[in-house]
VMD Tcl script that draws the C-alpha trace (Angstrom):
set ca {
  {-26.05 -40.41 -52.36}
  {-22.24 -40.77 -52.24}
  {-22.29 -37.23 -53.10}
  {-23.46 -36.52 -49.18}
  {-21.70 -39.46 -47.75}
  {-18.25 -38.52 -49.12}
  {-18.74 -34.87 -47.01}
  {-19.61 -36.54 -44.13}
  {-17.01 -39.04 -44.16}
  {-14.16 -36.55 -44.30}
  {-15.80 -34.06 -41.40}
  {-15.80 -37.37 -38.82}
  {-12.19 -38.07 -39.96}
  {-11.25 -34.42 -39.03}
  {-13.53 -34.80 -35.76}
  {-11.66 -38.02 -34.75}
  {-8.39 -35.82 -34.68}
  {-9.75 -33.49 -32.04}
  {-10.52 -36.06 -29.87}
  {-8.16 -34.42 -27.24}
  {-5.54 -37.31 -26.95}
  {-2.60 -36.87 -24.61}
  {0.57 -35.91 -25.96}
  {4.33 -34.93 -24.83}
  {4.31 -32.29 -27.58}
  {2.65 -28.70 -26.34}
  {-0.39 -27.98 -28.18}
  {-0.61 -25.94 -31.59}
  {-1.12 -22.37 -30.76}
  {-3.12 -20.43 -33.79}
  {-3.66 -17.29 -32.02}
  {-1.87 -17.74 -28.93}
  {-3.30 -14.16 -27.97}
  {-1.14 -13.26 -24.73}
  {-1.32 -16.53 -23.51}
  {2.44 -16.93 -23.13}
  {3.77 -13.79 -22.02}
  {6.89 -12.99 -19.70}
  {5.57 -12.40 -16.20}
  {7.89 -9.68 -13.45}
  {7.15 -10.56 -9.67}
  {6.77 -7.74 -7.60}
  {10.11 -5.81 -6.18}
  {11.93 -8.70 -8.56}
  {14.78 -7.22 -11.11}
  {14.50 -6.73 -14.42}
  {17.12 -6.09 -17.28}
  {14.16 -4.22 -18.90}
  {14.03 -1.27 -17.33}
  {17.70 1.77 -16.87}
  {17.26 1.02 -13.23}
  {17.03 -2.72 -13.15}
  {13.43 -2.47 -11.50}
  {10.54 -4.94 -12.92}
  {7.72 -2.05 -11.91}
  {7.77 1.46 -12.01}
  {7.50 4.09 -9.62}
  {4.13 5.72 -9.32}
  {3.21 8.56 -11.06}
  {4.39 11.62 -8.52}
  {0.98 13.07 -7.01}
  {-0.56 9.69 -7.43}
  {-3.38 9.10 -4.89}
  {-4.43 5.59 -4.51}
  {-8.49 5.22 -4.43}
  {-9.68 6.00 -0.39}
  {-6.35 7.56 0.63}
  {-6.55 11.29 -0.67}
  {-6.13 12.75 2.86}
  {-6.99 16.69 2.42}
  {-8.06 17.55 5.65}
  {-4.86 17.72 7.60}
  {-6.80 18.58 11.30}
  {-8.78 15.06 10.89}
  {-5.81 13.13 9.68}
  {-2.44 15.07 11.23}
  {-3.87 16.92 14.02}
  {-2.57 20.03 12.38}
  {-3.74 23.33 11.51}
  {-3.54 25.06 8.26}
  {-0.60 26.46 9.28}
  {1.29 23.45 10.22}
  {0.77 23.74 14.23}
  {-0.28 20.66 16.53}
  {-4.53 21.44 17.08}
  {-5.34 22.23 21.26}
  {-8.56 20.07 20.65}
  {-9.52 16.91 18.61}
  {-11.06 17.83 15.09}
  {-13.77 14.71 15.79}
  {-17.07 15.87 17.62}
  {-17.19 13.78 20.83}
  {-20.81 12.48 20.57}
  {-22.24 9.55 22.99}
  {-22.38 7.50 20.22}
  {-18.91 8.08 19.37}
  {-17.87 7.18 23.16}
  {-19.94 4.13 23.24}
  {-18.28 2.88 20.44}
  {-14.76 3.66 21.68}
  {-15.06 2.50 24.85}
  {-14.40 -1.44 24.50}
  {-10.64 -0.27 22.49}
  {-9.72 2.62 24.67}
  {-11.82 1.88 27.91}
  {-8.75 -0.58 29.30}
  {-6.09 1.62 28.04}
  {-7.49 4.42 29.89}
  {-8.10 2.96 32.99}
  {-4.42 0.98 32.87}
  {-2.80 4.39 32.33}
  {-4.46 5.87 35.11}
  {-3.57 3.22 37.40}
  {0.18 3.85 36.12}
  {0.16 7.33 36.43}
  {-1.20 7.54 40.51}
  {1.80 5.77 40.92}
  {3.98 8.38 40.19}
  {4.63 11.27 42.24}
  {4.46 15.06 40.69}
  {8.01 15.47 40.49}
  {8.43 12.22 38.65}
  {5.56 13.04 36.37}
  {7.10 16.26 35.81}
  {10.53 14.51 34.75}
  {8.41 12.33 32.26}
  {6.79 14.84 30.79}
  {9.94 16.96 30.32}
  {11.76 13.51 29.04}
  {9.14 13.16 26.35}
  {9.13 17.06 25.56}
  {13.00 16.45 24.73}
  {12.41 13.30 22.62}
  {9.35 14.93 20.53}
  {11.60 17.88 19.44}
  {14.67 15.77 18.94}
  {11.90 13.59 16.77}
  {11.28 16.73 14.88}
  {15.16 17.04 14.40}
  {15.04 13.54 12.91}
  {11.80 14.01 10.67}
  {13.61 17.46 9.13}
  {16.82 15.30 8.23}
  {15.32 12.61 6.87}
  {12.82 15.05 4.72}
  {15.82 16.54 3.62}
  {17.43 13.44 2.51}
  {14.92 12.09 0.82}
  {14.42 15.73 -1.02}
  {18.51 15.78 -1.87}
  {18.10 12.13 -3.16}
  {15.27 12.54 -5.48}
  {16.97 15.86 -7.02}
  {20.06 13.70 -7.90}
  {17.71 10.69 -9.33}
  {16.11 13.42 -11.73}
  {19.33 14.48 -13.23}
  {20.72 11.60 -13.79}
  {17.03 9.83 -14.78}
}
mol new
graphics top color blue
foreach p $ca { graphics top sphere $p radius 0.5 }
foreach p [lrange $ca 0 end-1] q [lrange $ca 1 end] { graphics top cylinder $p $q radius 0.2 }
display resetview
């Protein structure tokens, strides 16, 4: 009999150690299995990395899921070879209109209200003002292409 009591006493011993007591001392990790790792914010810095960056740079050609965009008439307005499209690539159906109509309905009809209060010459100096602005836009776009272009050359030689 004290064969099976002696057991027993000794497993309620160790059982009255775990009975989760507070304490100022942190807890005894046996596998602590990631549970204290360092942690980088996003955009924070990082002494890890050559360029002091706690994330890196998507892979180049990386397409997040949903935005692969291949179709550049549906999502640029463009043709294959890079020209603005005379028509919309979207098939104007009814249902299409009746679901447009509470977003674009005021717009319209606000813009039309503007625009019979200009006269034809003014309209034409609009137009021609906005003509000017889109190429000098185009101007901008280039430049800024070819800056970003010149920069990422001189990041890969030095990288």
């Amino acid at each position: 009999m004290r064969e099976r009591v002696a057991p027993l006493l000794l497993a309620a011993l160790a059982l009255a150690g775990c009975r989760g007591m507070t304490s100022t001392r942190p807890p005894i990790h046996v596998n602590p299995n990631m549970d204290h790792q360092p942690k980088a914010r996003p955009q924070s810095e990082s002494d890890f990395f050559y360029d002091g960056a706690s994330m890196r740079p998507p892979v180049p050609g990386t397409v997040a899921r949903g935005e692969l965009r291949e179709d550049p008439a549906f999502f640029e307005g463009k043709d294959a070879a890079g020209n603005d499209l005379a028509h919309s690539p979207v098939e104007t159906t009814p249902e299409l209109m009746r679901r447009s109509a509470p977003v674009y309905g005021p717009l319209v009809e606000e813009g039309s209200r503007e625009m019979a209060t200009y006269s034809l010459d003014e309209l034409e100096v609009i137009l021609d003002f906005l003509e000017r602005n889109r190429r000098l836009l185009a101007k901008h776009t280039a430049r800024i292409h070819e800056l970003i272009a010149e920069r990422e050359a001189g990041a890969s030689k030095t990288g």
